[in-house]
N, C-alpha and C positions, 0 to 999 in steps of 0.2 A: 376725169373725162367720162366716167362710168355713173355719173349723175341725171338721173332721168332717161335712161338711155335702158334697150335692150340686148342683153346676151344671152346667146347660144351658146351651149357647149355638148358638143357632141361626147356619148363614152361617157355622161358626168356622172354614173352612180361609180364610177371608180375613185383609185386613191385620190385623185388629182382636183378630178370633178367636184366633190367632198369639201376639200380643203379651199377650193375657188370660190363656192358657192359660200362657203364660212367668210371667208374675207372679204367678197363681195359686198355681204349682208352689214359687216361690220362696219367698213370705210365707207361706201357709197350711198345712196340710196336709188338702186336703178329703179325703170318703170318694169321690169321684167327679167326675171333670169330663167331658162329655157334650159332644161336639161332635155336629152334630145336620147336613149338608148332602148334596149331593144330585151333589156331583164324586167319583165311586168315585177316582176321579186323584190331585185334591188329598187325599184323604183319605189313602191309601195316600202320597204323600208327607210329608203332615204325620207321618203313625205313625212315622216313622224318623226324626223329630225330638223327639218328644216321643213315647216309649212306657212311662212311668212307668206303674206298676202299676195305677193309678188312672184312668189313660187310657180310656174308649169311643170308640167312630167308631160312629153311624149314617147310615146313607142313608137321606135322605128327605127330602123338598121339603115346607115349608112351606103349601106350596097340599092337600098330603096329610091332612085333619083326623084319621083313624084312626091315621097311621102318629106323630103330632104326639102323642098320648096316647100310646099306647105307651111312646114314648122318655120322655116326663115321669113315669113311674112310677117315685115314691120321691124324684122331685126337690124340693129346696127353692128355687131360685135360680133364674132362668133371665134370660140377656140375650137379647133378642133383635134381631138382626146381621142376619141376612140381608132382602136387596133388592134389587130390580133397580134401579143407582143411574147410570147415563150418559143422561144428561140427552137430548143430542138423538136416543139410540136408543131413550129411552122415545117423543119426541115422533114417530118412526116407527112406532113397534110398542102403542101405548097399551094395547090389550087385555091384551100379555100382564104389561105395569108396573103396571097395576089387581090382575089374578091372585095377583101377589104379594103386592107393598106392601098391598094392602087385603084383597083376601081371606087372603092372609095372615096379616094381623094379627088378625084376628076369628077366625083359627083357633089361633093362638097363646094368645089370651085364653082360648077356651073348653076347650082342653086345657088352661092353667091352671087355672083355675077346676074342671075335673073331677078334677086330682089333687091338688089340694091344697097348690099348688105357696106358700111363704108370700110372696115380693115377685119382681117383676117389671120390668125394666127394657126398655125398647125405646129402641133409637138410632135418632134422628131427623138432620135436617139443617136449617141454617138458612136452606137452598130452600123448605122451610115455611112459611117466616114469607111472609106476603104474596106468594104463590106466584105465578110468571107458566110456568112451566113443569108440564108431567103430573107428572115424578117430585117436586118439590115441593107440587104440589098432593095427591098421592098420598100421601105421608110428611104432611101437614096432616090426612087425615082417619086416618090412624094413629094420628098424634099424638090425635084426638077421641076412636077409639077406644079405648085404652087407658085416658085419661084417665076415660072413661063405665063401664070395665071397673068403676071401685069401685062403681059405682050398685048392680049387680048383683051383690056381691058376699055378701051376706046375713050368716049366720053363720060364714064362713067364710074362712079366716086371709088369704087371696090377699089382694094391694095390688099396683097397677099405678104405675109414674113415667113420665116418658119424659125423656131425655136430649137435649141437641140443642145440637149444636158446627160448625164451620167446616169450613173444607178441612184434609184430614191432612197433613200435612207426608210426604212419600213411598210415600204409600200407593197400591194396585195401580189403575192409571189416571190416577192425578193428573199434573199437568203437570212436576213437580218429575223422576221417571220418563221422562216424553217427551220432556224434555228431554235428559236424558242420552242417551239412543238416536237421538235426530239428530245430536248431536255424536259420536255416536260411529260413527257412520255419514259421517262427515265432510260434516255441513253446513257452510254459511259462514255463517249466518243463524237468530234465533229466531225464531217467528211469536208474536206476539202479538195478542191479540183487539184490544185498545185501549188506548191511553196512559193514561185514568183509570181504568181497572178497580182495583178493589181488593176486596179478600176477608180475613175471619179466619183465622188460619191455627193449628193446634194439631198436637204430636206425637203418635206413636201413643200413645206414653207414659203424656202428660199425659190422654189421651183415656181408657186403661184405667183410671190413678187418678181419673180424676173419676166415672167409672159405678161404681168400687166403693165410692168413698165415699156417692154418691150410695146407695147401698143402705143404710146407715146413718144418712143424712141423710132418708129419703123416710116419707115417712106415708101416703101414697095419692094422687092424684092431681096430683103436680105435675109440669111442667115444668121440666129443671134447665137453665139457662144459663152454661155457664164465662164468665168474665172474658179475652178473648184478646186480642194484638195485634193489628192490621190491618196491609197489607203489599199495595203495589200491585205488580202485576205486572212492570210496567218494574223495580220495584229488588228482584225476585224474580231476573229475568233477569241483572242489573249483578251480583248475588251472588255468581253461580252461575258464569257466565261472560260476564266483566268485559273489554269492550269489541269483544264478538260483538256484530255487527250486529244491530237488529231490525225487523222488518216486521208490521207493523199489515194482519191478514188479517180481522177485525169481529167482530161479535159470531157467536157459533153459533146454532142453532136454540132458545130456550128461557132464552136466558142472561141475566143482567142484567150493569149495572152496576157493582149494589154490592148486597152480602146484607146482610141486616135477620136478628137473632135475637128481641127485643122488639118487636115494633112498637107505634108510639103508640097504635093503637088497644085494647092492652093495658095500657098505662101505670095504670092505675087497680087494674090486677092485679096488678102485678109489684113482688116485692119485692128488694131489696141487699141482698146481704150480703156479708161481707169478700173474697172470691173470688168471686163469681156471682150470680148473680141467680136468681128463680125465679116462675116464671108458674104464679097459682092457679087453679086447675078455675072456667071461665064456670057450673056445674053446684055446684047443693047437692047434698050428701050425707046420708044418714039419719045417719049421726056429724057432729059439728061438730068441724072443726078448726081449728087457730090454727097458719096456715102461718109464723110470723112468728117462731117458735120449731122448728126444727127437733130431729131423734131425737141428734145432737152436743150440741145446747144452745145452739150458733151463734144469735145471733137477727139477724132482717131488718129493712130500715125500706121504707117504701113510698116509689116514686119519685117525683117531679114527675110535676105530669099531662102528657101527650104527651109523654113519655119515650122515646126510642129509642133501642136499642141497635144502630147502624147501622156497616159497615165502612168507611164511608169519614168521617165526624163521631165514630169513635172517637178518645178522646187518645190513645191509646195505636199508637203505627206502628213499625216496624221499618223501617231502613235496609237497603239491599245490605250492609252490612258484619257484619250480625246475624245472616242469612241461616242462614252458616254454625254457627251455634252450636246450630240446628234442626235440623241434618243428620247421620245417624249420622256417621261417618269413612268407612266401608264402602259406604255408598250409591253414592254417584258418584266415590270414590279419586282425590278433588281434594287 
C-alpha cells in the first residue's frame, strides 16, 4: 500500500525512524519518505545513510503546528515517532514532556486532518496502560487523543490508530546499550533495578513490521497490541554477560514493576487475534464499526472479562539463552 505513495514520520532520526525508512526503502517503492525532526545533526547524519532520491529531511519540532502542515502537504501516511520518552527526566522536567507528547499530538492531528493526510499511526508505549509515571501518563492521553481524532473527522478520508509495544530491544537509551558501555568501560558489575522486574521486549524490526501492517489492518480508532515475550531483567543480564556480577540499585523515579499493555479494566474492549490483540475506542463514532474484522480479513474474538495482558503473568518469557537471538550480531560484537 506504500507504493507510490507518501510518508511522514515524525522523530525519524531515531531508533525507530531508522529502521522504517530502511524497510520502507527495501519493500516499497514510495513517491516520498519525509523525515520530519528537529536535530539539524542527526538529520545531516541520517542523509549520508539513506539519500535515495525520494529522501526529504525537515526541521521542525512537533510542538510547531504551522511548520507541522507545511511538511504534511501531499502526504498520505504519516507515523508518528517523536517523544520525549526517559521516564525519570520527564518526572524532572514535566512541562516540557506535556509540550510534546500532548501538545504534540493534537498538533499532529490537526495538521492531519488539514491536509488530508488518509491514515495515521502514532506509537505509544505500554507505560500507558495504567500509568504511574508523567511520560506514561502523557503517551495515555495521546493515545485518547488520536483515538477521538476519528470523532472529528467528518467527511474527510483521515483515520487515526495508535500502536503500543514494549521495550525495543537495542534501541537509543535502553538498557540493552547501557549495558554494553559499562562493560566496556570495564565495569565488574551490572546495576540492576530489582530482581523481579520484568518487561515486554520487541525488536526494532518486529516493531516497524507491526505499525506497517497495522496501516492495513486499522479502520479508525483502534489500539494495536503485539503479542510479545516477557523477559526479566536478571536473565536479560545472564544473556548478555553471563556470570558478571549484579547489583540491585531499586527502582527509578517513575518505574514500575511490571508493564501492563491491556489492562483488566479494558477487558470488555479488547479483542485476540492470532498475533495481537486490539483495544476498541471507549467513544462511538458517527460510522459503526465491527472491530472484530479487521482491513486483512484477520478476525478477533473478545477476551475473558478482566483479561490482562500483563509482563510478568504473560506465558510466554524468554530465558538468558534466547536473549541473544534479539540482538543484531553488530550491537554488542559478543
Amino acid at each position: 500500500m506504500f507504493d507510490h505513495s507518501s510518508i511522514l514520520i515524525t522523530g525519524g532520526t531515531g531508533s525507530f525512524g531508522k529502521k522504517a525508512v530502511e524497510t520502507l526503502l527495501a519493500r516499497y517503492k514510495p513517491r516520498k519518505i519525509i523525515i520530519f525532526s528537529r536535530d539539524e545533526y542527526k538529520q545531516f547524519v541520517m542523509q549520508r545513510q539513506f539519500n535515495a532520491p525520494v529522501m526529504r529531511y525537515f526541521i521542525g519540532d512537533v510542538r510547531d503546528a504551522s511548520r507541522l502542515k507545511q511538511a504534511m502537504s501531499d502526504v498520505d501516511y504519516v507515523i508518528h515517532a517523536a517523544a520525549l520518552k526517559h521516564v525519570p527526566i520527564a518526572e524532572y522536567n514535566p512541562t516540557e514532556c506535556i509540550r510534546t507528547n500532548v501538545n504534540g499530538a493534537e498538533n499532529v492531528i490537526n495538521a492531519s486532518l488539514e491536509s488530508g493526510v488518509k491514515r495515521v499511526i502514532a506509537l505509544s508505549t505500554d507505560k500507558a496502560a495504567n500509568p504511574i509515571n508523567l511520560y506514561g501518563a502523557t503517551k495515555l492521553v495521546s493515545d485518547k487523543l488520536f483515538v477521538a481524532g476519528n470523532n472529528v473527522v467528518g467527511t474527510r478520508p483521515t483515520r487515526f490508530a495508535v500502536v503500543r509495544y514494549g521495550n525495543v530491544v537495542g534501541s537509543r537509551g535502553s538498557v540493552i546499550p547501557f549495558f554494553k558501555e559499562l562493560m566496556d568501560s570495564g565495569a565488574t558489575e551490572l546495576p540492576i533495578t530489582d530482581p523481579r522486574m520484568t518487561r515486554f521486549w520487541i525488536t526494532l524490526q518486529q516493531g516497524v513490521d507491526f505499525v506497517l501492517k497495522s496501516f492495513e489492518r486499522m479502520q479508525g480508532g483502534e489500539i494495536f497490541v503485539p503479542k510479545l515475550p516477557s523477559m526479566q531483567l536478571t536473565e536479560l543480564a545472564d544473556g548478555l554477560y553471563p556470570g558478571v556480577p549484579q547489583r540491585f540499585v531499586g527502582i527509578r523515579p517513575g518505574e514500575k514493576l511490571h508493564e501492563i499493555m491491556c489492562p483488566a479494566d479494558d477487558s470488555h474492549l479488547t479483542l485476540e487475534f492470532p498475533d495481537h490483540y486490539v483495544i476498541q475506542p471507549t467513544i462511538n463514532f458517527a460510522e459503526t464499526l465491527d472491530y472484530s474484522q479487521n482491513g486483512l480479513g484477520e478476525t478477533g474474538q473478545a477476551v475473558p472479562p478482566g483479561f490482562e495482558y500483563n509482563s510478568a503473568s504473560n506465558p510466554h518469557f524468554l530465558k538468558a539463552s534466547q536473549i541473544r537471538d534479539l540482538i543484531q550480531p553488530d550491537l554488542l560484537e559478543l
